[in-house]
C-alpha positions in Angstrom: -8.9 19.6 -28.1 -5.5 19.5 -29.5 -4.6 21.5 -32.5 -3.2 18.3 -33.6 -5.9 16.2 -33.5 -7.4 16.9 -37.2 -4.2 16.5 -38.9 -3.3 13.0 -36.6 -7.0 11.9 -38.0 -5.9 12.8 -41.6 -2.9 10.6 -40.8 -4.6 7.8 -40.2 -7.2 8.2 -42.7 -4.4 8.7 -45.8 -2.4 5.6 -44.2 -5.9 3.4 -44.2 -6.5 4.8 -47.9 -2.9 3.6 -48.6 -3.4 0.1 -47.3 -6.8 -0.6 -48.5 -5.8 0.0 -52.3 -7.9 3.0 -54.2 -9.0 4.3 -57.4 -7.6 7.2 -59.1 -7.9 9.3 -62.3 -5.3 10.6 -64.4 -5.6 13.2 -66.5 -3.5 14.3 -69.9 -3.9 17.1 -72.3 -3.6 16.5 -75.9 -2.3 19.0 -78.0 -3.7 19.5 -81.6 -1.6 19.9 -84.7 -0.6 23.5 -83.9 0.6 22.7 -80.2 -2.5 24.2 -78.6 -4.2 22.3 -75.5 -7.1 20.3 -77.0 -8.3 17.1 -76.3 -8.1 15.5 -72.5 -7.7 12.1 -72.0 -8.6 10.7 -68.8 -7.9 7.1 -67.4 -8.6 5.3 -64.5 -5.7 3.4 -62.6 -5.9 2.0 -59.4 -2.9 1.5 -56.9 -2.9 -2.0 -55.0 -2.6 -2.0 -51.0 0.5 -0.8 -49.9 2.7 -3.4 -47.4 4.5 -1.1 -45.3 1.0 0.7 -44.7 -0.2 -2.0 -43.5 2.5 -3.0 -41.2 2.3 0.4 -40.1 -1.5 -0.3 -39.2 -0.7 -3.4 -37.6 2.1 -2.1 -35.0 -0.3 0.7 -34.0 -2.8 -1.6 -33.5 -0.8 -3.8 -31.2 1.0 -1.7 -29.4 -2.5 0.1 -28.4 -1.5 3.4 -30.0 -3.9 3.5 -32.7 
């Protein structure tokens, strides 16, 4: 087994995750009136399917590398 072989199959899982579109949360600290950390606001955003990831997909797919 090549050292290599987990991070190539985190490669391909991030690139996938980048083409499919995901869900994400974001998260922001509110301060109170004195400046001090207080409330956190979190919000859900999503990022579309990427293009070039999935051109990346397809040309590994058709050259048989993938």
């Amino acid at each position: 087994m090549d050292k290599f072989d987990n991070v190539e199959d985190e490669i391909k899982q991030a690139i996938i995750k980048k083409a499919k579109g995901y869900e994400y949360e974001e998260k922001e600290v509110i301060a109170d009136k004195n400046g001090r950390p207080g409330k956190v606001k979190i919000t859900k955003k999503y990022m579309p399917p990427d293009l070039a990831a999935i051109k990346t997909i397809k040309r590994f797919i058709d050259t048989g590398r993938w």
